[in-house]
C-alpha positions as CSV (number, residue, x, y, z in Angstrom):
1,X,0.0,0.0,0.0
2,X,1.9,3.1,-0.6
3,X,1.7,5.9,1.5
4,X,-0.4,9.0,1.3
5,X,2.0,11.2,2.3
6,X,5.9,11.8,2.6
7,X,9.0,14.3,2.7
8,X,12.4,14.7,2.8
9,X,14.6,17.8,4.1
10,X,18.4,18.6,5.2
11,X,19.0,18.2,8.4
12,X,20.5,20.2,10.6
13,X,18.8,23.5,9.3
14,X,20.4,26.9,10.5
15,X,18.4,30.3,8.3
16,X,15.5,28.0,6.7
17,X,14.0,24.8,5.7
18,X,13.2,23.2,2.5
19,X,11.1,20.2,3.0
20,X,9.8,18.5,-0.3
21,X,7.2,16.4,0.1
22,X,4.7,13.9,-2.0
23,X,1.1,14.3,-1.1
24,X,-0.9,10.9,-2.3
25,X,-4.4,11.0,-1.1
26,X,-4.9,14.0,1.2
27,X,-7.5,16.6,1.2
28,X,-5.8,18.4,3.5
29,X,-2.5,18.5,4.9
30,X,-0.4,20.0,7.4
31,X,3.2,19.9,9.1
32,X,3.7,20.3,12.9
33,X,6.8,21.4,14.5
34,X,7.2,20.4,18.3
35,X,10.3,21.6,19.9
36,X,12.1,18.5,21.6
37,X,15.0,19.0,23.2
38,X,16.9,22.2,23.5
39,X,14.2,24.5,22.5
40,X,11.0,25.9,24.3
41,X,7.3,26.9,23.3
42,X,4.5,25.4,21.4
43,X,4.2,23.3,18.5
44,X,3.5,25.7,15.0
45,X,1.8,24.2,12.2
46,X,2.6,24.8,8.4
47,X,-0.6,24.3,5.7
48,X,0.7,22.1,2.7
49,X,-0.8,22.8,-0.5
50,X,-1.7,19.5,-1.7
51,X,-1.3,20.1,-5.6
52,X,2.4,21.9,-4.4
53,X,5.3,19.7,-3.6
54,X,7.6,22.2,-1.3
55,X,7.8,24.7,1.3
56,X,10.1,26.9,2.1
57,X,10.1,27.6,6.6
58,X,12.2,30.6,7.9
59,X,13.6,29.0,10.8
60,X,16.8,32.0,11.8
61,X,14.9,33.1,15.0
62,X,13.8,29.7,15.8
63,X,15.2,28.9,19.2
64,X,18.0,26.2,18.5
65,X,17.4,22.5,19.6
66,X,15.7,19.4,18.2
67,X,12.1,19.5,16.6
68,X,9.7,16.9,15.9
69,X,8.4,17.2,12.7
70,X,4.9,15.8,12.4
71,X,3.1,15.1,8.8
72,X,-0.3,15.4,9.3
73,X,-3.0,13.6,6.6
74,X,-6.5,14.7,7.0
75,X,-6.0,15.4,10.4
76,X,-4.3,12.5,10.9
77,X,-0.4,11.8,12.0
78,X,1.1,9.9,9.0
79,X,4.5,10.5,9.5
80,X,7.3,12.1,12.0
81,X,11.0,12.8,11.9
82,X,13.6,15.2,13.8
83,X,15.2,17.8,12.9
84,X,17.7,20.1,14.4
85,X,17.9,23.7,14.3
86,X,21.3,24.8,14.5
């Protein structure tokens, strides 16, 4: 079955973020940063545009650490990774 969703990025990240990503079967879809270690405050959310296949994050004031990067599907988690913010 292949999945609905995925994406790739470089990782660490220091000024900004490129993640491309592959959007399958989604109506809807978002990506959730959660800080993890090292950095503090509350998880920010990205829209995807489904028929798009990159975004571009300004992450420079971003407080450095490690992130949990969450793919969300419909409202649903579909995929998560780490990155680190440098």
């Amino acid at each position: 079955m292949k999945k609905r969703m995925s994406f790739r990025f470089s990782n660490p990240a220091t000024t900004t973020l490129q993640i491309n990503y592959e959007i399958n079967q989604c109506e809807s879809a978002t990506i959730g940063f959660i800080p993890f270690y090292g950095a503090v405050g509350k998880e920010r959310i990205y829209k995807l545009g489904v028929l798009d296949n990159k975004i571009v994050i300004d992450v420079a004031a971003w407080d450095k650490g490690l992130y949990k990067l969450l793919l969300y599907c419909d409202g649903d988690a579909e995929e998560m990774r780490s990155v680190l913010i440098e």
